[in-house]
BAVEXDO-952705 format. One record per atom (N, C-alpha, C): z, x, y; residue in one letter. Coordinates in steps of 0.1 Angstrom, whole numbers, padded with zeros to 4 digits, always signed. Atoms other than C-alpha are relative to their C-alpha. Last residue first. Example, Ala and Ser with C-alpha at 12.3 -4.5 7.8 and 13.67 -1.06 7.14 Angstrom:
BEGIN
+0000-0009-0011S+0071+0137-0011S+0008-0008+0011S+0000+0009-0012A+0078+0123-0045A+0000+0009+0012A
! end
This chain:
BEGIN
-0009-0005-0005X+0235+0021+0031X+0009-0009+0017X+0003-0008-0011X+0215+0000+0013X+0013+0004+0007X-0010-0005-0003X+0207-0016-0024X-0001+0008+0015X-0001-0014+0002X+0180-0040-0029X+0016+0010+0007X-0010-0005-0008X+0181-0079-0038X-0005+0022-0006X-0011-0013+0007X+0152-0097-0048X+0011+0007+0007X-0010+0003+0015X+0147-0133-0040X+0004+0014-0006X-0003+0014-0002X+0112-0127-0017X+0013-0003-0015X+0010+0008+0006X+0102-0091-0018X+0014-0010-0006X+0016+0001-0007X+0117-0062+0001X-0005-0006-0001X+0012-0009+0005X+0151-0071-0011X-0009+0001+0007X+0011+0004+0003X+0183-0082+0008X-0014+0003-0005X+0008+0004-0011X+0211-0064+0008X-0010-0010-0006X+0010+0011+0002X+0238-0051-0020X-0009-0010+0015X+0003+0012+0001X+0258-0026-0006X-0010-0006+0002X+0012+0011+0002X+0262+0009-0003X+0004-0015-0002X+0003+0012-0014X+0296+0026+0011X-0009-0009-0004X-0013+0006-0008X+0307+0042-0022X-0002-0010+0009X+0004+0014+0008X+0272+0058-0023X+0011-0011-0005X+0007+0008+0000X+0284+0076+0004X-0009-0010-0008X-0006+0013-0010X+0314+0083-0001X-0016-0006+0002X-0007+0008+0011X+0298+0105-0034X+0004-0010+0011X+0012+0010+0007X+0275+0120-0014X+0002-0013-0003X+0006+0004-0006X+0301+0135+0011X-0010-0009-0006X-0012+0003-0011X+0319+0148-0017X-0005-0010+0011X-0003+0014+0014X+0289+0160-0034X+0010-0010+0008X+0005+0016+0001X+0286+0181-0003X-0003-0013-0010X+0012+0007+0007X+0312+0202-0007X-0005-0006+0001X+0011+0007-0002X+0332+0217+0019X-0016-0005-0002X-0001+0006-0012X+0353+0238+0003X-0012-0007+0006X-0006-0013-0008X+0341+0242-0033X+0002-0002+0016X+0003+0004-0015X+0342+0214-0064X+0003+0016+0010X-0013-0002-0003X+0343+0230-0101X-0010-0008+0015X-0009-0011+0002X+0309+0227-0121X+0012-0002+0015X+0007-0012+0011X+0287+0201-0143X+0010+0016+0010X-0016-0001+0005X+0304+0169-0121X-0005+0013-0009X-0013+0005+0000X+0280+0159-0098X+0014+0010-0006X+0000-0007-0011X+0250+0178-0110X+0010-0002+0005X+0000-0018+0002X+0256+0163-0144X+0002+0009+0010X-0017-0004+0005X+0261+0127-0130X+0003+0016-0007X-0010-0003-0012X+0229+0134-0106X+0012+0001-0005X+0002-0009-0007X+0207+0140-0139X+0012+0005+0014X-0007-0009+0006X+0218+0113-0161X+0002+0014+0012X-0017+0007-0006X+0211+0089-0126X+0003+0011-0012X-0006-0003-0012X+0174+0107-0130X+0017-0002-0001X+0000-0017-0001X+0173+0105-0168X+0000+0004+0014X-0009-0002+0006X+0177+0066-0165X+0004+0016+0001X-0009+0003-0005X+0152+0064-0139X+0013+0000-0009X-0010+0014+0003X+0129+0073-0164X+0009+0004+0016X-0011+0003+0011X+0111+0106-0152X+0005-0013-0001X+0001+0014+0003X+0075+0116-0138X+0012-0001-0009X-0007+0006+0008X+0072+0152-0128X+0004-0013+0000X+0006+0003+0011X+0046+0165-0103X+0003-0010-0013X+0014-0009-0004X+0066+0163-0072X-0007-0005-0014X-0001-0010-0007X+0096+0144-0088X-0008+0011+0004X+0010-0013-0002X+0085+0108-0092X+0004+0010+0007X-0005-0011-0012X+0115+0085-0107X-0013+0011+0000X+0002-0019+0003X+0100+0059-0129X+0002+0006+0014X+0002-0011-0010X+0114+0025-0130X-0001+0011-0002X-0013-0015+0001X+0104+0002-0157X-0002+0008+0007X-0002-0001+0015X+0080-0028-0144X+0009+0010-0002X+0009+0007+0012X+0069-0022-0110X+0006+0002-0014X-0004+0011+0008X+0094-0005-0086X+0000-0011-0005X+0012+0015+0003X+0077+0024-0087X+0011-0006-0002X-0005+0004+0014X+0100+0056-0071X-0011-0011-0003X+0007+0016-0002X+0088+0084-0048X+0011-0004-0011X-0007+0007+0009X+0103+0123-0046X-0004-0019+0003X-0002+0016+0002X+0082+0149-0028X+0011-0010-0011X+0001+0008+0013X+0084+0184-0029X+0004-0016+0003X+0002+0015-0007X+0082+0195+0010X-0007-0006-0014X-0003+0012-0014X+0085+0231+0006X-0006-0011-0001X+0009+0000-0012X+0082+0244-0035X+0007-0008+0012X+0011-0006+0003X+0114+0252-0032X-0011-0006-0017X+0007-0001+0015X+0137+0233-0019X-0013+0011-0001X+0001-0014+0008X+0157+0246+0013X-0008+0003-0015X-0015-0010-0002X+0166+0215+0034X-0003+0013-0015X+0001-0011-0014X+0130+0201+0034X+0012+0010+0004X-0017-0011-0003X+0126+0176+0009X-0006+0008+0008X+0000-0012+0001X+0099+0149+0014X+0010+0007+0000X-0006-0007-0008X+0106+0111+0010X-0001+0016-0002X-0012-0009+0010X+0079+0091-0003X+0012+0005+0010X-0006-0009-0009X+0063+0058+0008X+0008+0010-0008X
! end
């Protein structure tokens, strides 16, 4: 399953998947990255320039804050959820 963007990307409706087989790779439309270089990616975006009224980082940031540890999709693993 992927989730398509839609709030203003360009190309419309770039996809983003992940495998989580063996080392995770983050699929961005065409682009294939480590999951390591994703999470680099969001702490740069994050924090790379000044906050501005009603930022949504802000909002992001509570919300991954709120997650907790769940039950997995598959027998014994655990996944993360809002």
């Amino acid at each position: 399953m992927s989730l398509i963007l839609n709030q203003g990307s360009k190309p419309e409706g770039l996809s983003v998947k992940t495998d989580g087989f063996g080392p995770q790779v983050v699929y961005l439309g065409d682009y294939e990255i480590t999951l390591e270089d994703f999470l680099s990616a969001v702490i740069y975006v994050l924090g790379n320039t000044d906050l501005v009224p009603k930022d949504p980082r802000l909002s992001f940031l509570e919300k991954i804050k709120a997650m907790k540890q769940v039950a997995g999709y598959n027998k014994g693993k655990k996944r993360l959820s809002l």
